[in-house]
KEPA-37836 format. One record per atom (N, C-alpha, C): residue in three letters; atom name; x, y negated, z negated. Coordinates in steps of 0.05 Angstrom, whole numbers. Atoms other than C-alpha are relative to their C-alpha. Layout:
<atoms>
(atom 'ALA', 'CA', (X, Y, Z))
...
</atoms>
This chain:
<atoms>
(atom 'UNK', 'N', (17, 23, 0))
(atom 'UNK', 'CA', (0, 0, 0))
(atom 'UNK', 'C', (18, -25, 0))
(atom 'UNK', 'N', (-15, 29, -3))
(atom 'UNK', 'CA', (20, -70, 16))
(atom 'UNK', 'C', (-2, -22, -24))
(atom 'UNK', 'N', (11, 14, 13))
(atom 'UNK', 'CA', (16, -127, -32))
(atom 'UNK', 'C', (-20, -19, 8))
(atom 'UNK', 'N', (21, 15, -22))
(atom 'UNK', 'CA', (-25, -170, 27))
(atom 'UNK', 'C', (-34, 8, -14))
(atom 'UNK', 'N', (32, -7, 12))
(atom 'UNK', 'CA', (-80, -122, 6))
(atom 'UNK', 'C', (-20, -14, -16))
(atom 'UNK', 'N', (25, 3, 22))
(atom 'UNK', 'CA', (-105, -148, -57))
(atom 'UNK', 'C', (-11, -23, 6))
(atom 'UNK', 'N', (17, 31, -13))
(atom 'UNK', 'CA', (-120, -212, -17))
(atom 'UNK', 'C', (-30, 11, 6))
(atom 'UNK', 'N', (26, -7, -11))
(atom 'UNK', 'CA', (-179, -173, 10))
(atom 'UNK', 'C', (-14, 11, -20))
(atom 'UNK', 'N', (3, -5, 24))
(atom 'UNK', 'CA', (-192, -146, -58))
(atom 'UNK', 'C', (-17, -17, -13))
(atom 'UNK', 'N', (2, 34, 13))
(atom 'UNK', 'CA', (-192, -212, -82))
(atom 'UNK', 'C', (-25, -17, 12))
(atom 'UNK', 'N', (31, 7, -19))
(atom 'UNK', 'CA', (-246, -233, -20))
(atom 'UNK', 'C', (-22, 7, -8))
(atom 'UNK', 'N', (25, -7, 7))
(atom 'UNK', 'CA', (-290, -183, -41))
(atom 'UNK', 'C', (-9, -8, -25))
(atom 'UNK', 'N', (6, -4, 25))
(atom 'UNK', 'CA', (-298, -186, -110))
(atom 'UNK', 'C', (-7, -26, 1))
(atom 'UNK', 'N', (26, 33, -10))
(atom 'UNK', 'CA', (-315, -270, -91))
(atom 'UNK', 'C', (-15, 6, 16))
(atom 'UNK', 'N', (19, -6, -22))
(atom 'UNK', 'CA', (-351, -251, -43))
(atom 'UNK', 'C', (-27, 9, -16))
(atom 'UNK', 'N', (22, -12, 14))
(atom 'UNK', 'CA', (-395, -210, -90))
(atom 'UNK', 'C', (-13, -18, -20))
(atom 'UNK', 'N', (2, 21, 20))
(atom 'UNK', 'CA', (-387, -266, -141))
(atom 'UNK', 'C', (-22, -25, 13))
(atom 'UNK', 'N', (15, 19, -16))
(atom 'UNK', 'CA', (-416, -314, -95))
(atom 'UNK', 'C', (-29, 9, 6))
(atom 'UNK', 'N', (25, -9, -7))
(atom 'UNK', 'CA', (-478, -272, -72))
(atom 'UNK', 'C', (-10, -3, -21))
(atom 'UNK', 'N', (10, -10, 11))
(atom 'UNK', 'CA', (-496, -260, -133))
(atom 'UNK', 'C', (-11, -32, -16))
(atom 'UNK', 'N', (15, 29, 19))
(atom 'UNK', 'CA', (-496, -337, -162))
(atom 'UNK', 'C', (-22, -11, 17))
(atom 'UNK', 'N', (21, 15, -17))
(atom 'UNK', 'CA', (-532, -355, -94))
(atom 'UNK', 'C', (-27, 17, -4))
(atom 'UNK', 'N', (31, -8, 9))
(atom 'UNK', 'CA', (-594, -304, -117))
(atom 'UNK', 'C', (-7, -9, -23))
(atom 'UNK', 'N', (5, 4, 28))
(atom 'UNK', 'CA', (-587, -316, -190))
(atom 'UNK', 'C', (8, -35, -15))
(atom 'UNK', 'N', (-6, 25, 9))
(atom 'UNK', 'CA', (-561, -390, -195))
(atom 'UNK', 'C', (30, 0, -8))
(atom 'UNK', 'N', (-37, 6, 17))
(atom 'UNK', 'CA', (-490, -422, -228))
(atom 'UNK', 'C', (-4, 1, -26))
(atom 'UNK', 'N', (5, -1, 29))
(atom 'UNK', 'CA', (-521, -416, -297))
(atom 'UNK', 'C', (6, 26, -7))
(atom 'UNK', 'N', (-2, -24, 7))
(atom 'UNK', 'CA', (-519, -342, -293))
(atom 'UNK', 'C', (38, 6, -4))
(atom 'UNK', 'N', (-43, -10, 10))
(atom 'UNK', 'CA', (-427, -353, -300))
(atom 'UNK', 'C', (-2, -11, -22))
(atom 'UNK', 'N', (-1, 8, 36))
(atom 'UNK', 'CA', (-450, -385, -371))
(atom 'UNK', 'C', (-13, 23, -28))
(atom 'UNK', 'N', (15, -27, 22))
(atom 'UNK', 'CA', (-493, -316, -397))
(atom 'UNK', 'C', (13, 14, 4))
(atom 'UNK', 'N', (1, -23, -7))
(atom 'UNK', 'CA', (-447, -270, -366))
(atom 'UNK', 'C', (22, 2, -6))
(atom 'UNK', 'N', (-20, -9, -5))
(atom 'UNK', 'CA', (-382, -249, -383))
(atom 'UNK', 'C', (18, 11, 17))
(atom 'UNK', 'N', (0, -9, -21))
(atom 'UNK', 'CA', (-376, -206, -333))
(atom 'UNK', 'C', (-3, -12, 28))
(atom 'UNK', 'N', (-6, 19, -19))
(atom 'UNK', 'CA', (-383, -250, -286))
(atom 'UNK', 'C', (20, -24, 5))
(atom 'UNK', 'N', (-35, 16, 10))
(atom 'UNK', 'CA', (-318, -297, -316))
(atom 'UNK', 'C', (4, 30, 12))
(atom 'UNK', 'N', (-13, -21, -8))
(atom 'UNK', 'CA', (-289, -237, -308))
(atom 'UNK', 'C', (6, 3, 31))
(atom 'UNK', 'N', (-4, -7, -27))
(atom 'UNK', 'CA', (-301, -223, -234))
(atom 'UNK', 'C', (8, -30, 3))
(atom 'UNK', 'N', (-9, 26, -11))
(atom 'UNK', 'CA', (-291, -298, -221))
(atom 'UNK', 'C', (41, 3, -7))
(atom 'UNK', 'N', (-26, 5, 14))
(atom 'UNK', 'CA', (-216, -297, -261))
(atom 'UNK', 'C', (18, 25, 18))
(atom 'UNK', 'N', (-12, -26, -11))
(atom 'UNK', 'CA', (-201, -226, -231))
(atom 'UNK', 'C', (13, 1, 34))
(atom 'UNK', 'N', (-11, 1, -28))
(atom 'UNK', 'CA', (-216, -241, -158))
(atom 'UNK', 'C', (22, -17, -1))
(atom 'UNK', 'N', (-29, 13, -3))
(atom 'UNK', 'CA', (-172, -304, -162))
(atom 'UNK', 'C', (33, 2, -1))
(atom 'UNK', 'N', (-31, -13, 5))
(atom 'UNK', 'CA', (-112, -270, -188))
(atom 'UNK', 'C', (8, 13, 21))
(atom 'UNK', 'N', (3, -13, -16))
(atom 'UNK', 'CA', (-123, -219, -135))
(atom 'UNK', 'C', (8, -16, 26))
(atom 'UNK', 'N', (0, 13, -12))
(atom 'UNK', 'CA', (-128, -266, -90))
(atom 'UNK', 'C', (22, -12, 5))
(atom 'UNK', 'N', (-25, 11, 3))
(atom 'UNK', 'CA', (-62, -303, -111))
(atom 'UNK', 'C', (25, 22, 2))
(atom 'UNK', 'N', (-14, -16, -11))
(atom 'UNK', 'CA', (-32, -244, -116))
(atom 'UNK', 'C', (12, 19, 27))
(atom 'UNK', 'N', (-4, -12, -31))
(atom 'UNK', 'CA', (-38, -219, -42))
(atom 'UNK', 'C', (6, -29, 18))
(atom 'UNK', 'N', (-11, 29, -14))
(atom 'UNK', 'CA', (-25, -291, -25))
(atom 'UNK', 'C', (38, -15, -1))
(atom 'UNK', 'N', (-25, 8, 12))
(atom 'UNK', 'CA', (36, -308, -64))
(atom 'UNK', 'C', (19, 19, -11))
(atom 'UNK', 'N', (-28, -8, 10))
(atom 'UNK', 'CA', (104, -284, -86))
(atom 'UNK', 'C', (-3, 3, -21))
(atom 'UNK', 'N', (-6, 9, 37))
(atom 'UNK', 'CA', (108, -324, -143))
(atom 'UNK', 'C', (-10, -29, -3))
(atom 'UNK', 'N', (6, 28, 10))
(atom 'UNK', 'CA', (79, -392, -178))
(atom 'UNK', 'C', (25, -15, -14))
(atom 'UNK', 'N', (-20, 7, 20))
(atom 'UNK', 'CA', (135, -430, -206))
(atom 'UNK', 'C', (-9, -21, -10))
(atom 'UNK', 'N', (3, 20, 13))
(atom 'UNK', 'CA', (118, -480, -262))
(atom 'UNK', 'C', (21, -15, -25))
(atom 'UNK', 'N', (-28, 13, 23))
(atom 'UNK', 'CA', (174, -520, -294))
(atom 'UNK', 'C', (12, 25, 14))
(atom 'UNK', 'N', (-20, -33, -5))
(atom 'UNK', 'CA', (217, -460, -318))
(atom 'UNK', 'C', (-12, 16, 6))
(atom 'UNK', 'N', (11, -21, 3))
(atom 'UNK', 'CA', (171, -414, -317))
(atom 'UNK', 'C', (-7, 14, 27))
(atom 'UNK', 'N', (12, -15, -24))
(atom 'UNK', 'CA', (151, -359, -260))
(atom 'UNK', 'C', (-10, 21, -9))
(atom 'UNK', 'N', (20, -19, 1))
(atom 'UNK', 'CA', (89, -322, -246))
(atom 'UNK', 'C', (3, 16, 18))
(atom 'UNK', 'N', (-6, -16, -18))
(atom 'UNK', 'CA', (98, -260, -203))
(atom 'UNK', 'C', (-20, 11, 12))
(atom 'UNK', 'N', (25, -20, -13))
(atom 'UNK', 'CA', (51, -226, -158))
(atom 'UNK', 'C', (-6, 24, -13))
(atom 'UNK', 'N', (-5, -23, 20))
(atom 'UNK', 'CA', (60, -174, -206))
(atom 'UNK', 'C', (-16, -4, -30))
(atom 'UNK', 'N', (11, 16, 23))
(atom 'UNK', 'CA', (37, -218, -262))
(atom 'UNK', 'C', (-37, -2, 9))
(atom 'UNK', 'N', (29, 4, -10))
(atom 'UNK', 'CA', (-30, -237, -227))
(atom 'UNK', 'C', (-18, 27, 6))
(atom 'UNK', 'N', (6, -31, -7))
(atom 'UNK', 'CA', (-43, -154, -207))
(atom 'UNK', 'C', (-6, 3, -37))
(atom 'UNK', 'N', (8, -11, 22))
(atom 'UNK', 'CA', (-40, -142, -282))
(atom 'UNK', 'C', (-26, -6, -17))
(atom 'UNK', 'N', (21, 11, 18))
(atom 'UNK', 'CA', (-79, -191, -312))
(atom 'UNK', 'C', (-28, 2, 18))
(atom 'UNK', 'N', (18, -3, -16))
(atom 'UNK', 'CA', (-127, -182, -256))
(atom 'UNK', 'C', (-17, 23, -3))
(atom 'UNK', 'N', (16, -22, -5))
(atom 'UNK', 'CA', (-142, -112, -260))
(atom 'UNK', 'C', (-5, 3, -42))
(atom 'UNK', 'N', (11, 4, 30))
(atom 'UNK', 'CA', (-139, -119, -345))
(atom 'UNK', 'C', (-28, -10, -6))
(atom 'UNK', 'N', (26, 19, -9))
(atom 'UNK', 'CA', (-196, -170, -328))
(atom 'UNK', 'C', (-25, 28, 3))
(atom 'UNK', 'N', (19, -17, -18))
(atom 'UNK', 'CA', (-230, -121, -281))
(atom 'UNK', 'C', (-10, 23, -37))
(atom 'UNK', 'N', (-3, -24, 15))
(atom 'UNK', 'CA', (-214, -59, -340))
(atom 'UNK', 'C', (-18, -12, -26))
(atom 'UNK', 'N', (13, 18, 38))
(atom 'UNK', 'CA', (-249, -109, -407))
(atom 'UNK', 'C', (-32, 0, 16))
(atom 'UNK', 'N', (20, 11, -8))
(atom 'UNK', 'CA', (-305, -132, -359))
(atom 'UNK', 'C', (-16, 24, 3))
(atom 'UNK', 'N', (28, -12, 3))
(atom 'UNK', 'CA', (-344, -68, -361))
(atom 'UNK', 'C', (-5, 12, -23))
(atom 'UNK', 'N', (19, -4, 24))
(atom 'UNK', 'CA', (-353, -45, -421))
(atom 'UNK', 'C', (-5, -32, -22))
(atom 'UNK', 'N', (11, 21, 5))
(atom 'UNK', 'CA', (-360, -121, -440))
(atom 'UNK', 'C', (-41, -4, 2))
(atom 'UNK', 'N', (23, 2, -2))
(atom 'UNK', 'CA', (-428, -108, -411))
(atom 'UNK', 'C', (-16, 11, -23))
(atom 'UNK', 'N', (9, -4, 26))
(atom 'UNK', 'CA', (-450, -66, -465))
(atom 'UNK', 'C', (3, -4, -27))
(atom 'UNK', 'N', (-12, -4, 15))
(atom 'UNK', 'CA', (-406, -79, -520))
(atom 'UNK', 'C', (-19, -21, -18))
(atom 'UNK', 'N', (20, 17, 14))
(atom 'UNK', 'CA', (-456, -139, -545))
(atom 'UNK', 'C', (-20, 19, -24))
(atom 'UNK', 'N', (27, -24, 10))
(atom 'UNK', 'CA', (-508, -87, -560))
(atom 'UNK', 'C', (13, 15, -22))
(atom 'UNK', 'N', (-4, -22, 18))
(atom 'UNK', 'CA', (-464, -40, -589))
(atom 'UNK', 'C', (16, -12, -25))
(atom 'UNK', 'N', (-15, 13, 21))
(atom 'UNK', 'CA', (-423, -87, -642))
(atom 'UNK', 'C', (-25, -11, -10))
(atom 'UNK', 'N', (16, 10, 12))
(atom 'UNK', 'CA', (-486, -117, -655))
(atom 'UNK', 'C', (-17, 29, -17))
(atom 'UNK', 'N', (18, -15, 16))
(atom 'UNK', 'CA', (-523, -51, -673))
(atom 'UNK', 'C', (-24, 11, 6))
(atom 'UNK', 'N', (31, -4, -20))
(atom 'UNK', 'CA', (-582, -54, -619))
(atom 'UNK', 'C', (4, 16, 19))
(atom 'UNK', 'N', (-9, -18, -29))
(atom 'UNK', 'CA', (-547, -8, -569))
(atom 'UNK', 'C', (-31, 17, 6))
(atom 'UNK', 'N', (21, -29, -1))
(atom 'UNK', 'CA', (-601, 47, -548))
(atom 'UNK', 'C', (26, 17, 7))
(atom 'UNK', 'N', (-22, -19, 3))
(atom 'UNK', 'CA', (-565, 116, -539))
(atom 'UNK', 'C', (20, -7, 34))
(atom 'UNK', 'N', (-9, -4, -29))
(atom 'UNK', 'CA', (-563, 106, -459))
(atom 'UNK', 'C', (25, -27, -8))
(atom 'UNK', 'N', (-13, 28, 3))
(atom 'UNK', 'CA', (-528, 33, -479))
(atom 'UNK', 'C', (30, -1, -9))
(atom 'UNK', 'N', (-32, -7, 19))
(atom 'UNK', 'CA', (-475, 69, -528))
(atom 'UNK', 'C', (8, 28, 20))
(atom 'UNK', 'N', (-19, -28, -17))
(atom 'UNK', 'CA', (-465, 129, -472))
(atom 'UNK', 'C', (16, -14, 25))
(atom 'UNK', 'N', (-15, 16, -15))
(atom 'UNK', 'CA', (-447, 76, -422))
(atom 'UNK', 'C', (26, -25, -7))
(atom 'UNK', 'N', (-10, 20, 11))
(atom 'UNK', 'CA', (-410, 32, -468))
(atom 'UNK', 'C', (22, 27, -4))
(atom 'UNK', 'N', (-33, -9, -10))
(atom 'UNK', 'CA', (-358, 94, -475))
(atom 'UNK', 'C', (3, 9, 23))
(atom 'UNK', 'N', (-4, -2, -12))
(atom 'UNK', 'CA', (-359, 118, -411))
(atom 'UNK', 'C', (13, -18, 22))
(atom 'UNK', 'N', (-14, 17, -14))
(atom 'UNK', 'CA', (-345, 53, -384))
(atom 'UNK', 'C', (34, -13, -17))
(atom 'UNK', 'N', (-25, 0, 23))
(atom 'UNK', 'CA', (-291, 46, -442))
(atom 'UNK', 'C', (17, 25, 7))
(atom 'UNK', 'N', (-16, -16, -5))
(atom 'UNK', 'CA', (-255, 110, -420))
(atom 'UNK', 'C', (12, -7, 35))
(atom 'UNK', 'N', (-2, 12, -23))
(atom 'UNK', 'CA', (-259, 93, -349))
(atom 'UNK', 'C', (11, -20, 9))
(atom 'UNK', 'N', (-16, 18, -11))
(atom 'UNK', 'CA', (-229, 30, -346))
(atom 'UNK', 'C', (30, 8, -14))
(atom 'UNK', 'N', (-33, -4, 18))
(atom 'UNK', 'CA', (-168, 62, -390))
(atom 'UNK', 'C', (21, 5, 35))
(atom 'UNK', 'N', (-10, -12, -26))
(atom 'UNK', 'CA', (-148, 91, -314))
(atom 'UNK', 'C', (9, -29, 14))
(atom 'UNK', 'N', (-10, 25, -14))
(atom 'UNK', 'CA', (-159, 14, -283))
(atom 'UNK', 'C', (27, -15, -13))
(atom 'UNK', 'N', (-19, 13, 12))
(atom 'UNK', 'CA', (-117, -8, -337))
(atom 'UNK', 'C', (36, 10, 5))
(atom 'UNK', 'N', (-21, -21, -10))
(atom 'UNK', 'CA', (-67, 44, -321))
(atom 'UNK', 'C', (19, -11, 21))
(atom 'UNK', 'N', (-2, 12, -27))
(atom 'UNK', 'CA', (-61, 20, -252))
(atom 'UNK', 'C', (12, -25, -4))
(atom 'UNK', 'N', (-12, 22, 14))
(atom 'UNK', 'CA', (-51, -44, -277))
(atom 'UNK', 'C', (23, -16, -4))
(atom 'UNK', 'N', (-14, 4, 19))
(atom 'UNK', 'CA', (-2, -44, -325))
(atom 'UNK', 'C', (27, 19, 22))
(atom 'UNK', 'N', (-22, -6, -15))
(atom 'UNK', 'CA', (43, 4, -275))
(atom 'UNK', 'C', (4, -18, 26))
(atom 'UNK', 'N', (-8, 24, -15))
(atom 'UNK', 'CA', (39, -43, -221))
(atom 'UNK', 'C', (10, -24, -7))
(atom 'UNK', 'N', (-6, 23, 16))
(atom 'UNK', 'CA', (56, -104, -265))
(atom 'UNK', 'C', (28, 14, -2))
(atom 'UNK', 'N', (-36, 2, 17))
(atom 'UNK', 'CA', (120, -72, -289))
(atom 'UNK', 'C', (15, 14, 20))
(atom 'UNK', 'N', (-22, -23, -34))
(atom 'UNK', 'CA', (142, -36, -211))
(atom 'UNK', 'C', (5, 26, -13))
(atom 'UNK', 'N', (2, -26, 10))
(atom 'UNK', 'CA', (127, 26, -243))
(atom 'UNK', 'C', (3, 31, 24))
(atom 'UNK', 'N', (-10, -17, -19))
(atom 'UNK', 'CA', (144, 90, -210))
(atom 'UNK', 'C', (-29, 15, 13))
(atom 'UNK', 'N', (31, -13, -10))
(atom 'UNK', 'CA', (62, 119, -205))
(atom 'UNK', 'C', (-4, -11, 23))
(atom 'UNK', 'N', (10, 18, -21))
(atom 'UNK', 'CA', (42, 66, -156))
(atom 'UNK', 'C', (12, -14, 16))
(atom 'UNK', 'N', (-18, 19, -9))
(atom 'UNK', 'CA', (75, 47, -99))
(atom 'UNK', 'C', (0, -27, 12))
(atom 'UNK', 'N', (15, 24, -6))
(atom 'UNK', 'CA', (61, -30, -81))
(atom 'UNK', 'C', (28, -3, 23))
(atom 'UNK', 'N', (-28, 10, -9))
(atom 'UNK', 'CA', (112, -53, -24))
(atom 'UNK', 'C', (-8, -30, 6))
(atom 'UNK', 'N', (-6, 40, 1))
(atom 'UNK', 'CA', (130, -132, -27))
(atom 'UNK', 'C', (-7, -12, 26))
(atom 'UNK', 'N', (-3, 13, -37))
(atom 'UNK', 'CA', (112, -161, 46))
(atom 'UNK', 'C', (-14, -35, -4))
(atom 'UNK', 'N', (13, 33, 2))
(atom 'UNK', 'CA', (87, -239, 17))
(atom 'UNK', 'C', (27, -16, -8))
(atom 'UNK', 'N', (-18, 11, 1))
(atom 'UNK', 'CA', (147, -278, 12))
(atom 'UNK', 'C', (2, -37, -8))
(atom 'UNK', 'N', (1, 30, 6))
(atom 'UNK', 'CA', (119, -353, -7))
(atom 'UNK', 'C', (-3, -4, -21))
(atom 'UNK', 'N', (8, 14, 25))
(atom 'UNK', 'CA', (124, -390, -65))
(atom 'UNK', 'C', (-9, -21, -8))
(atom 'UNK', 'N', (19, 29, 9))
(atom 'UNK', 'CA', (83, -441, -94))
(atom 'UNK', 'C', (13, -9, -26))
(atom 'UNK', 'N', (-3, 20, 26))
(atom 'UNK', 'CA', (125, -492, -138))
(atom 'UNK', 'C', (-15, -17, -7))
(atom 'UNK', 'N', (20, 19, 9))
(atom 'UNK', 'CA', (81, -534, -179))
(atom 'UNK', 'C', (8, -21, -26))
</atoms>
């Protein structure tokens, strides 16, 4: 896989973001978590298949950096959906069977993640974006 990819990644997941405020409104990214989420996620994604690296001051963000926190994002944002319910105490059973299943399930996205962030040997990403954005 290329790193270019997650640009299209990144498309979709706005893409989805967008349909979904144009049925439901812009008020629905103030009730939803999950929806920060996909907004914060695609962008990274997005930056990430776009860019190298961000440089601010000293500091540099790596395409590597934006992949992690991106799919961390992705990996919180679904059992965020239930987790209200179930810390609160109102879950129903279906509420607390989806609240671990989506809690085991994103352990894998996180996985992914966290080995792409650090050029891990599981996943192979090859480098082909070469621009940097000093800021």
């Amino acid at each position: 896989m290329n790193q270019s990819a997650y640009r299209y990644l990144g498309l979709i997941d706005l893409a989805l973001l967008g349909a979904f405020l144009v049925a439901f409104g812009i008020s629905a990214l103030a009730t939803s978590p999950v929806l920060v989420g996909m907004l914060v996620a695609g962008v990274g994604l997005l930056l990430a298949g776009t860019l190298a690296a961000v440089s601010v001051g000293p500091a540099t963000v790596t395409w590597r950096h934006f992949v992690g926190v991106s799919y961390t994002v992705f990996a919180l944002t679904w059992p965020a959906t239930y987790g209200p319910a179930v810390v609160a105490g109102t879950a129903t059973r279906a509420e607390l069977a989806l609240f671990v299943a989506t809690a085991v399930g994103s352990l894998s996205i996180l996985a992914y993640g966290y080995d792409v962030f650090r050029d891990g040997r599981h996943f192979d990403v090859e480098t082909d974006v070469t621009r940097t954005l000093e800021v």
